[in-house]
N, C-alpha and C positions, 0 to 999 in steps of 0.2 A: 370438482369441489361440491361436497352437500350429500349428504347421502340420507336423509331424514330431516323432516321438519324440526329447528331449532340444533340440528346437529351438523357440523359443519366437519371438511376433512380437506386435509391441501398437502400431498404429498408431490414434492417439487420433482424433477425430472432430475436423471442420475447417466452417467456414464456408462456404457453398454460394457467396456475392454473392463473397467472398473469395478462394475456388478461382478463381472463373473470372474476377476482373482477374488474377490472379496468370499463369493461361494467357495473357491478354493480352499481360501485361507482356513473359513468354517470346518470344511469336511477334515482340514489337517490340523485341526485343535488351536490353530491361529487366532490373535486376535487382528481387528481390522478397523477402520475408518472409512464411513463414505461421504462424501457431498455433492453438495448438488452440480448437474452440469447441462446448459441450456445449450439451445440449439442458435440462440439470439447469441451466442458467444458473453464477450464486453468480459469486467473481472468482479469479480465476488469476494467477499470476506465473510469467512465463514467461524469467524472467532466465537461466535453465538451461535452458531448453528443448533444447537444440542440435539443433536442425530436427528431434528425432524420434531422431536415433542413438542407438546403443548410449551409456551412462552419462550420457546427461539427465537432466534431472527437471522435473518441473512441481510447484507447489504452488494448490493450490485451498481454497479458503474459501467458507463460508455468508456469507450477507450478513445483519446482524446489525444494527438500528438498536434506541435508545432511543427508546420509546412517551411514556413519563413515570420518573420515579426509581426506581419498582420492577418495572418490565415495561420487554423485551427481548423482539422482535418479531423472528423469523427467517423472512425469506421469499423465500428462494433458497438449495437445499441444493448441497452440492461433487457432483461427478460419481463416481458407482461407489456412491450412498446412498441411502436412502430414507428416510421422514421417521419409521420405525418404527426402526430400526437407529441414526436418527439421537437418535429421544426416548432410544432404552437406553442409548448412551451416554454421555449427559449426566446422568441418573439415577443411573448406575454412577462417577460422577465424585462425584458427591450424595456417594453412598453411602460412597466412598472417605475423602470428606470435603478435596477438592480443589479443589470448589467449593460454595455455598449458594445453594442456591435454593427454593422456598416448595414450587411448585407448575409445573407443564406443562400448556398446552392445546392440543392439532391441532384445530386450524380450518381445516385443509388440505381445498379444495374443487378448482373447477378451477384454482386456484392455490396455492402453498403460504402455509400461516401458522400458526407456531409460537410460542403466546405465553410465555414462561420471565418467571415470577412472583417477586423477590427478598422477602428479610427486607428489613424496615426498618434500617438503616446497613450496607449494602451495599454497595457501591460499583460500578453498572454499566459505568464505562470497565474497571473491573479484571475484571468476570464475563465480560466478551467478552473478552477478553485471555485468563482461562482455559479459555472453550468454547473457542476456539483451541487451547491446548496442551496439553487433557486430554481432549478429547471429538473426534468423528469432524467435529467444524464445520471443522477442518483436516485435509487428508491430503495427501499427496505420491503421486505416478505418473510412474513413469518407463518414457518409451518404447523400444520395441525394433522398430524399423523394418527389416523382411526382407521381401526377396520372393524367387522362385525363375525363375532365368536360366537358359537352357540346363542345364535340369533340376540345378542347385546352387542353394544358398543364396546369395543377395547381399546383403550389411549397407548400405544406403544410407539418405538424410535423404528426409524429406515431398518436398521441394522437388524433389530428382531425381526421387522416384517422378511429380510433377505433369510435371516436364520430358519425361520418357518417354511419360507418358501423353496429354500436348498433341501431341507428336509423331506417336503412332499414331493418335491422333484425325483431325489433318492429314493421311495416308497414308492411311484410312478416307473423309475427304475428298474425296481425288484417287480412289480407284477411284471412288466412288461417280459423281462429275463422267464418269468416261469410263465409268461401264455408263450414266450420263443423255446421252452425247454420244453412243453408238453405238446407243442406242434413238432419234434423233431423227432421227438420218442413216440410218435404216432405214424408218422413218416416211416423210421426203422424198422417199429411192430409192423407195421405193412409189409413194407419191403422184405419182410422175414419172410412173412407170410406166404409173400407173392416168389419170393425162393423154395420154398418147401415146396407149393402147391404144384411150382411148375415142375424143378428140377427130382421129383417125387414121383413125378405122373397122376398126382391122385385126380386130375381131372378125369382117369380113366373110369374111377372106381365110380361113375355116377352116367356111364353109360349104358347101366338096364336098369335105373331108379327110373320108376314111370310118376310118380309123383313129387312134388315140390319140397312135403317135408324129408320124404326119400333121399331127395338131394343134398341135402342139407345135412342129413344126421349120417349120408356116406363121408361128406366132404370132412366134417368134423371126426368121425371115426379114424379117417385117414390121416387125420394133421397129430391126434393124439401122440405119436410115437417120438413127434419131431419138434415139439411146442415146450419142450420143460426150461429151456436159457431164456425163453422171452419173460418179457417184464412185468407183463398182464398175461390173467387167461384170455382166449379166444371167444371172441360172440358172437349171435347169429347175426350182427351186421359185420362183421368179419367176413363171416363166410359169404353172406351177400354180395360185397365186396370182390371176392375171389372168384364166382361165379360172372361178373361183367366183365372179366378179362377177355377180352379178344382172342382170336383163334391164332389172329397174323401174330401178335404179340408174342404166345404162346411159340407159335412156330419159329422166329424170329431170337428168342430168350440168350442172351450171352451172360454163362455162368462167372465169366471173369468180370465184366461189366456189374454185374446185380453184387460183387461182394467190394468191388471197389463205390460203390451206391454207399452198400454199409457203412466201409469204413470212414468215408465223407460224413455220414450222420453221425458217428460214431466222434471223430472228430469236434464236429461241433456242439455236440452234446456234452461231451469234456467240456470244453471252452464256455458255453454259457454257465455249465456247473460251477466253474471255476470262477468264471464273475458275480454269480452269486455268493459264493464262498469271500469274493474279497471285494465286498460291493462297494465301497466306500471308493480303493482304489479306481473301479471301474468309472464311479460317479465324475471322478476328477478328472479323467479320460475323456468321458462324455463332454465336460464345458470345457477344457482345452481345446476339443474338438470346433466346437460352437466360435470360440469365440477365434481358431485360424479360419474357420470357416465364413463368420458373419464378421469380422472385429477389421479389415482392411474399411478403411477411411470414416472411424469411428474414433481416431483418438480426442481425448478431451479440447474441447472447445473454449469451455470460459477459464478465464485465467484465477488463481487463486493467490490473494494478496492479504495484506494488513494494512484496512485503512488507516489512514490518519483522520483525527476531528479535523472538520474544515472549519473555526469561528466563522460565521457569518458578517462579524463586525469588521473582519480583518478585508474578506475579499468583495464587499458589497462597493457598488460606485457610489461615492458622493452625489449625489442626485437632487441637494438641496442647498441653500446657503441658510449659515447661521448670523443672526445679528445679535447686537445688542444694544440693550439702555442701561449704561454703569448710573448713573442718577438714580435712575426711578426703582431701579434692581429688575429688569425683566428682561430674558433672556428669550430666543425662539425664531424659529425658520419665516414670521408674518411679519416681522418688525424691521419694516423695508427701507424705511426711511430713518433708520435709525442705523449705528457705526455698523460696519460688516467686518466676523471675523471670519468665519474659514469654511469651506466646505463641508458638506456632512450627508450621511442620511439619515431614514425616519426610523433607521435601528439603532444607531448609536445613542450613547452613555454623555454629558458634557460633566466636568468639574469647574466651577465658579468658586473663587476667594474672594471675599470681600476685605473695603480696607480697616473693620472692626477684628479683623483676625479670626473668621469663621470661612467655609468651604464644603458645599453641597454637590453631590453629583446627582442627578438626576436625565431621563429621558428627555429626546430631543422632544420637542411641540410646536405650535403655533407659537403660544407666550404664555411662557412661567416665571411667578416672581420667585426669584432667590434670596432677595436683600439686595438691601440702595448700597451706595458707594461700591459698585463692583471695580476690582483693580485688575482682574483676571479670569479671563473664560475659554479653556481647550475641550476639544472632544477627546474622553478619559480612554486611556486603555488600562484594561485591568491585568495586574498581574507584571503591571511596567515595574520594574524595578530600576529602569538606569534613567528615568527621567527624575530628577532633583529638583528641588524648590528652594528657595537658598531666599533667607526671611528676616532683616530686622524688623523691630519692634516696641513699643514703650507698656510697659507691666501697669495698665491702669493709671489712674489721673497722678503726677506727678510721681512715679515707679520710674522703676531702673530701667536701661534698656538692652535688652534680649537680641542674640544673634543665633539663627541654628540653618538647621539642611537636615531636611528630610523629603524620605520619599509616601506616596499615598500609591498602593496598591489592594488593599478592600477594606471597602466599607458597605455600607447598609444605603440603599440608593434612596434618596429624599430624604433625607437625614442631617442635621447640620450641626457640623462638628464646630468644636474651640481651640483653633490652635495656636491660643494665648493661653493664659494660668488662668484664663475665665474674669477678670478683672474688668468690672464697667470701665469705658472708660478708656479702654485697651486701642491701640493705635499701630495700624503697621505702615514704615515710614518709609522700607524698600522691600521689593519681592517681585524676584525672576522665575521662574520655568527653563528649567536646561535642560533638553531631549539626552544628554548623551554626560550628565551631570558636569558640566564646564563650571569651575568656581572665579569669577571677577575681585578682583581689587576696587576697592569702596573707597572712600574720601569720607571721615566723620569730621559736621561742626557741630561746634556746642556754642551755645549762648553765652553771652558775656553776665556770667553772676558771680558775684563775689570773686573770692581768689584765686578762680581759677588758671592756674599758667599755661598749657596747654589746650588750645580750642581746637587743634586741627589735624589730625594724624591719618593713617589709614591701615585698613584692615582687610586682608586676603582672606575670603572664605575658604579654599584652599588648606588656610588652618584649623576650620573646625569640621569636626565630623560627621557624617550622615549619621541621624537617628533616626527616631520613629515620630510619625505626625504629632502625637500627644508629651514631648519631651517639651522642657522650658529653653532649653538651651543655653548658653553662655551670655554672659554678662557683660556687655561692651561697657557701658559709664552709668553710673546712677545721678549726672548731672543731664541737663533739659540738653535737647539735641535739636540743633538752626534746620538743620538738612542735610544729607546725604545723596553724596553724588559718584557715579562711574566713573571712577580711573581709567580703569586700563579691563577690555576683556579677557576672559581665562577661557582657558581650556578643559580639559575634562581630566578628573582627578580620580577616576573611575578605573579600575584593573581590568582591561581589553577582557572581554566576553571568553569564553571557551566554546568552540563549535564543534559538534560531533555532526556524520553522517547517518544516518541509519540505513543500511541499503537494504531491510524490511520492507520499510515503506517511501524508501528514496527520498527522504525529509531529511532536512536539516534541524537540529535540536541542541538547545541548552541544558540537558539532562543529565547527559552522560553516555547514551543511550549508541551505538556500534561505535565506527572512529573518526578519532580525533583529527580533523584537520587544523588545529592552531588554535591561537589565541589572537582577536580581530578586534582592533581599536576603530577609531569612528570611519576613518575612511579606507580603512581597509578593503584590498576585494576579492572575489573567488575568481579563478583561473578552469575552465572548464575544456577539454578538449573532446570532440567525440568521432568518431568514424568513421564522419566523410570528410577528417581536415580541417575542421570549422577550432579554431581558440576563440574565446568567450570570455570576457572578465565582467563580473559584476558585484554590487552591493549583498551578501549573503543574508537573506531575511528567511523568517521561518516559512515562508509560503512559496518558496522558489522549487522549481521543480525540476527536474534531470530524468532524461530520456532513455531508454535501455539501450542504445549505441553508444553513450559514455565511456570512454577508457581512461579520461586523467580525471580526477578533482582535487583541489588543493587550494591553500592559501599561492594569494600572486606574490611573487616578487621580483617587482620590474628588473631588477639586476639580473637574474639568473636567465641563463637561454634555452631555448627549447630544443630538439632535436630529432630532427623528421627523416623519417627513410618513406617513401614514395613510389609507387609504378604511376610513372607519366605516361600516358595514353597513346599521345601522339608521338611520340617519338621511339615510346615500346622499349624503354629504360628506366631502371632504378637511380633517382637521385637522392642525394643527402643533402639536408639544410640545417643551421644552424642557426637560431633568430631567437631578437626580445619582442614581446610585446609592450608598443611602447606607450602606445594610451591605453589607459582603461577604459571600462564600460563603454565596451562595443565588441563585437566578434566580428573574426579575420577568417577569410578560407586562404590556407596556407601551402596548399600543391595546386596544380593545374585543373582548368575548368572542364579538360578534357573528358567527355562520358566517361571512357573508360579507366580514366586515372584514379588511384585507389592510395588510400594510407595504407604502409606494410606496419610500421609502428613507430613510436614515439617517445623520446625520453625526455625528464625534465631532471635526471642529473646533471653533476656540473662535468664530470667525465665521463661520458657514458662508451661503453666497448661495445663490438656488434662482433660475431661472428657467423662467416656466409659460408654455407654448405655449397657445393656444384655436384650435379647429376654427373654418372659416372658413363660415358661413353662407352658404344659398344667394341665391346674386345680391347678395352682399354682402361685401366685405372685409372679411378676418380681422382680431379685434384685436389690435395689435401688442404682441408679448410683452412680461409684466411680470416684473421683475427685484426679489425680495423679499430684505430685509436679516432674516434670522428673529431674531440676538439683538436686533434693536430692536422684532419685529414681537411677541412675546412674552416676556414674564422667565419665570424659572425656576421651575418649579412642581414637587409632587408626583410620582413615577413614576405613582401611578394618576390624576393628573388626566388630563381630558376633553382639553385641548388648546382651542387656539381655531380657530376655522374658518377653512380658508384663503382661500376664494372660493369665490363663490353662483353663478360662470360654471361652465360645463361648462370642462374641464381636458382636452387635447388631449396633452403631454407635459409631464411635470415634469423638469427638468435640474439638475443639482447644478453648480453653478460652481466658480471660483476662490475659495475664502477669502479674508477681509478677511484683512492683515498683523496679528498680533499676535506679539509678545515673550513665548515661555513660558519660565517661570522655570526657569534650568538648575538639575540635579540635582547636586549634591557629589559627586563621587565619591572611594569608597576608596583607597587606592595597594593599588599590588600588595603581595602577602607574599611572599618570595625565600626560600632556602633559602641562607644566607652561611654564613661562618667563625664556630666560634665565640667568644662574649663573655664576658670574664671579669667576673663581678657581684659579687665578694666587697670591691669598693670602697667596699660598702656598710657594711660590717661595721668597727667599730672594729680601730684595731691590726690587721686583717687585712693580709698583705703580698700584691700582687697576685703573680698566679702564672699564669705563660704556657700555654694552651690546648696540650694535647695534639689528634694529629691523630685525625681519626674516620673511625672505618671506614669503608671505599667500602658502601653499601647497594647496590649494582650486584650487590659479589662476595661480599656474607655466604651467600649459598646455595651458595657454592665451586662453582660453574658446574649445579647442579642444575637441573633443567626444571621449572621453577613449574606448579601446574594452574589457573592466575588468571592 
């Protein structure tokens, strides 16, 4: 890095097998891609790379699997780390209280292995999520690709520097071809030479020259007759040349020998001719050659992936508590002696409703005031769309009173919204928070005033609709209201989520984004099987993570059974099982503990068919494969049962077929919940006259065109 004062340069490290198709590709009018690849291994995403130029970036990551539920096994650190710099920062993360963890061991030998120890209820998809975003397990590096041209700087990508460089290679090439073509053709011109001179005799004609140029202008007189095929004339370091020949050699001369000489040179001399003629080909020759030569245990190291953003707010530990003063209105992690509500840390977002019908989100602190009469204070997640707030209300001093549901997903943080018609005076007289929008059955009294005949009725939120924070909502009575009280609690009126997988980035997503595994009400769970046997059921959140030995992922449904074919170890047999998993959230190993016992494969149809190949004996035809029905070949048993045996024959391949047809019972689904006009509910109310909906503010323009930070 640096190659000039105030000039800097950082071309990352590349794949050796890599470079040199990529030169291929070049010399064959190919286009190509290169990135980077470290010797530190770990995985990369290279979606910003931009070949290396000026304002790239690359991001790198350790490679970080699950051992068992409280150990995290890292054995591939990012590039620019060591495994010492990398334990401190995950310690100093500890320390911070950003993330927990028990304990650290370096077990790094000629490999690396870092083992990271958790507390018990821990949660390991979330602690890698946070060595991610708190510790050195992730970093970014951004290249700066320069070299120096006609003594300047020049800002170019990998790719041209490779293009330049294939190129001068080529030219390197070509000279080298013609100092190997003019050593050959000199070689020849010799060897002509030293043919004439011997098989000629002319060495006689220089035995009564008594001087030295004598010699010389016999030796050349006498080659004259025989020198007109060669390639050059003759020079006096020629004939000086011809003159050091030995007597023995002379004596010795094999005329069959000296013309097979030639045609050896002659040969080769074709042949570099010819690679100069098709130099390009030759060139491709050459780094094929390089890289069977140099490229055994050179394949790529670091892995190249598509991260996902990690939110920080999502996977950081709660590492503080929050209080609060509903009186005084001051909310904050100092206020000890004051009500406690929930964990948090010193990154997160809280929203505060107060009971004038106003609601602020702002940063956690020591102590900030909100407003007095607080009725409600959560740490906010932005972007929540299935949490509901579900709200009566009185429209200012003697006004009607107002029922709505809505949700708050951004706003402008320390900001304090109206989520009354702004009315002094404004009173809200019930208001819940539903994680999962569950709507209650209410009980309304009214006061006894004049005629009215009905005082006491009740009203399922259920019936009105999710809008937007700044709507009025529905009209329950424009008569004074005693109090309001909970019936009966609800459920969630919310249309089950849609979950897709992305197996890009092994994420789960609300997007749309690879496939569809279902659609997952509150307590629904994921069913995950992997490699070594292990079934998994869990709550499916966006920050869950799945291992590259996965083979099932799915919605669970406790009904349906699974269907394992297995080599058991110990006993050196294929069995078949058929099982439910019958609690959730928890994983079961479902074959033998045996070292050697291995999953062959697994179905989660309702009939699944297997057909087994047998190896074919010798001097004896194979036996013709058998096609097994497995729900008739076993019923349903325990996850820990044994299984029964599948065949006592040696098993050559096992094949998963086509499913029997069966009819799985569809699922009900929810209707969507819209955001309409609103309803006027006070038809409920005796002697109430109904009274036409006013309109509701645009929730687009309540921030009067302000730039949200959500």
């Amino acid at each position: 890095e640096g190659i000039a004062v105030g000039l800097s340069t950082k071309v990352l490290p590349h794949n050796f097998k890599e470079l040199i198709d990529a030169s291929i590709k070049h010399l064959k009018g190919q286009r190509f891609k290169l990135f980077p690849d470290f010797p530190t291994a770990g995985i990369i995403d290279v979606s910003n790379y931009n070949d290396g130029l000026r304002g790239g970036k690359i991001r790198v990551r350790a490679k970080i699997s699950q051992k068992d539920r409280n150990t995290l096994v890292i054995s591939e650190i990012p590039y620019g780390t060591n495994t010492s710099s990398l334990i401190d920062s995950i310690l100093k993360a500890n320390d911070k209280g950003k993330i927990k963890i028990k304990k650290i061991e370096d077990n790094t030998a000629a490999e690396v292995e870092i083992l990271v120890h958790l507390p018990g209820g821990i949660s390991p998809d979330k602690t890698i999520d946070a060595l991610y975003a708190f510790t050195s397990c992730e970093s970014s590096i951004s290249p700066l690709g320069c070299i120096i041209e006609d003594n300047k700087p020049l800002f170019i990508g990998v790719s041209e520097m490779l293009r330049q460089s294939t190129d001068l290679t080529v030219e390197l090439l070509k000279a080298e071809l013609e100092i190997q073509l003019s050593e050959l053709e000199e070689q020849w011109h010799f060897a002509s030479l030293e043919r004439i001179f011997i098989e000629n005799r002319i060495y006689r004609d220089i035995e009564e020259e008594e001087t030295w140029e004598g010699v010389i202008s016999a030796i050349d007189k006498g080659l004259k007759p025989f020198t007109k095929h060669l390639k050059r004339a003759v020079t006096d370091a020629d004939i000086v040349r011809l003159t050091e020949i030995r007597i023995k050699r002379i004596s010795k001369f094999d005329i069959d020998k000296a013309q097979q000489h030639l045609d050896n040179l002659e040969e080769k001399i074709a042949e570099v001719k010819h690679h100069l003629a098709h130099l390009i080909e030759f060139a491709i020759a050459y780094f094929k050659n390089l890289k069977s030569k140099y490229g055994k245990g050179r394949e790529r190291k670091s892995e190249i992936r598509i991260f996902d953003d990690i939110e920080a707010t999502k996977v950081v530990i709660r590492n503080t508590k929050l209080y609060v003063n509903r009186e005084e209105g001051f909310v904050g992690t100092s206020l000890r002696r004051d009500e406690y509500v929930t964990d948090c840390s010193d990154i997160d977002d809280i929203i505060v409703f107060t009971k004038e019908g106003k609601a602020m989100i702002t940063k956690v602190d020591a102590k900030t005031f909100v407003g007095k009469n607080i009725i409600h204070v959560a740490v906010f997640k932005k972007k929540d769309k299935r949490t509901t707030y579900n709200m009566i209300y009185k429209d200012g001093r003697g006004g009607p009173t107002y029922i709505k549901r809505f949700n708050i997903t951004s706003v402008t943080r320390d900001k304090l919204y109206t989520l009354t018609t702004g009315k002094p005076q404004s009173l809200v007289y019930y208001f819940t928070a539903n994680p999962n929008g569950e709507a209650e059955v209410v009980t309304i009294n009214l006061r006894q005033v004049g005629s009215i005949k009905k005082l006491k009725w009740d009203i399922d939120f259920a019936d009105v609709l999710i809008k937007g924070r700044a709507s009025k909502g529905n009209i329950v009575t424009k008569y004074s209201v005693k109090r309001i009280e909970l019936k009966e609690k609800g459920v969630s009126t919310l249309k089950p989520r849609k979950i897709w997988f992305d197996d890009v980035v092994r994420r789960l997503n609300v997007d749309g984004r690879g496939e569809l595994l279902g659609e997952f009400r509150g307590d629904d769970l994921l069913m995950v099987v992997n490699q070594k046997g292990v079934a998994k059921t869990f709550l499916p959140t966006m920050t869950s993570r799945f291992d590259d030995d996965m083979i099932v992922l799915e919605k669970w449904n406790p009904n349906k059974p699974l269907s394992a074919i297995y080599w058991d170890g110990a006993k050196e047999r294929f069995y078949v099982k058929r099982f439910l998993i019958e609690q959730g959230n928890r994983e079961d190993l479902f074959i033998s503990e045996h070292a050697k016992s291995y999953l062959e494969l697994v179905s989660t149809d309702w009939r699944p068919i297997v057909e087994l190949e047998f190896p074919k004996p010798r001097g004896k035809d194979a036996k013709p494969n058998l096609s097994v029905d497995i729900e008739n070949f076993i019923a349903i048993k325990g996850i820990k049962a044994l299984g029964n045996q599948l065949t006592s024959e040696k098993v050559k391949n096992i094949n998963l077929m086509d499913p029997l047809p069966f009819e799985e019972p569809e699922e009900q689904e929810a209707s969507d919940i819209e955001v309409v006009d609103e309803e006027d509910l006070s038809s409920q109310t005796a002697n109430a006259p109904s009274k036409k909906p006013e309109n509701d503010k645009d929730p687009e323009n309540d921030d009067e065109g302000q730039i949200t930070l959500f």
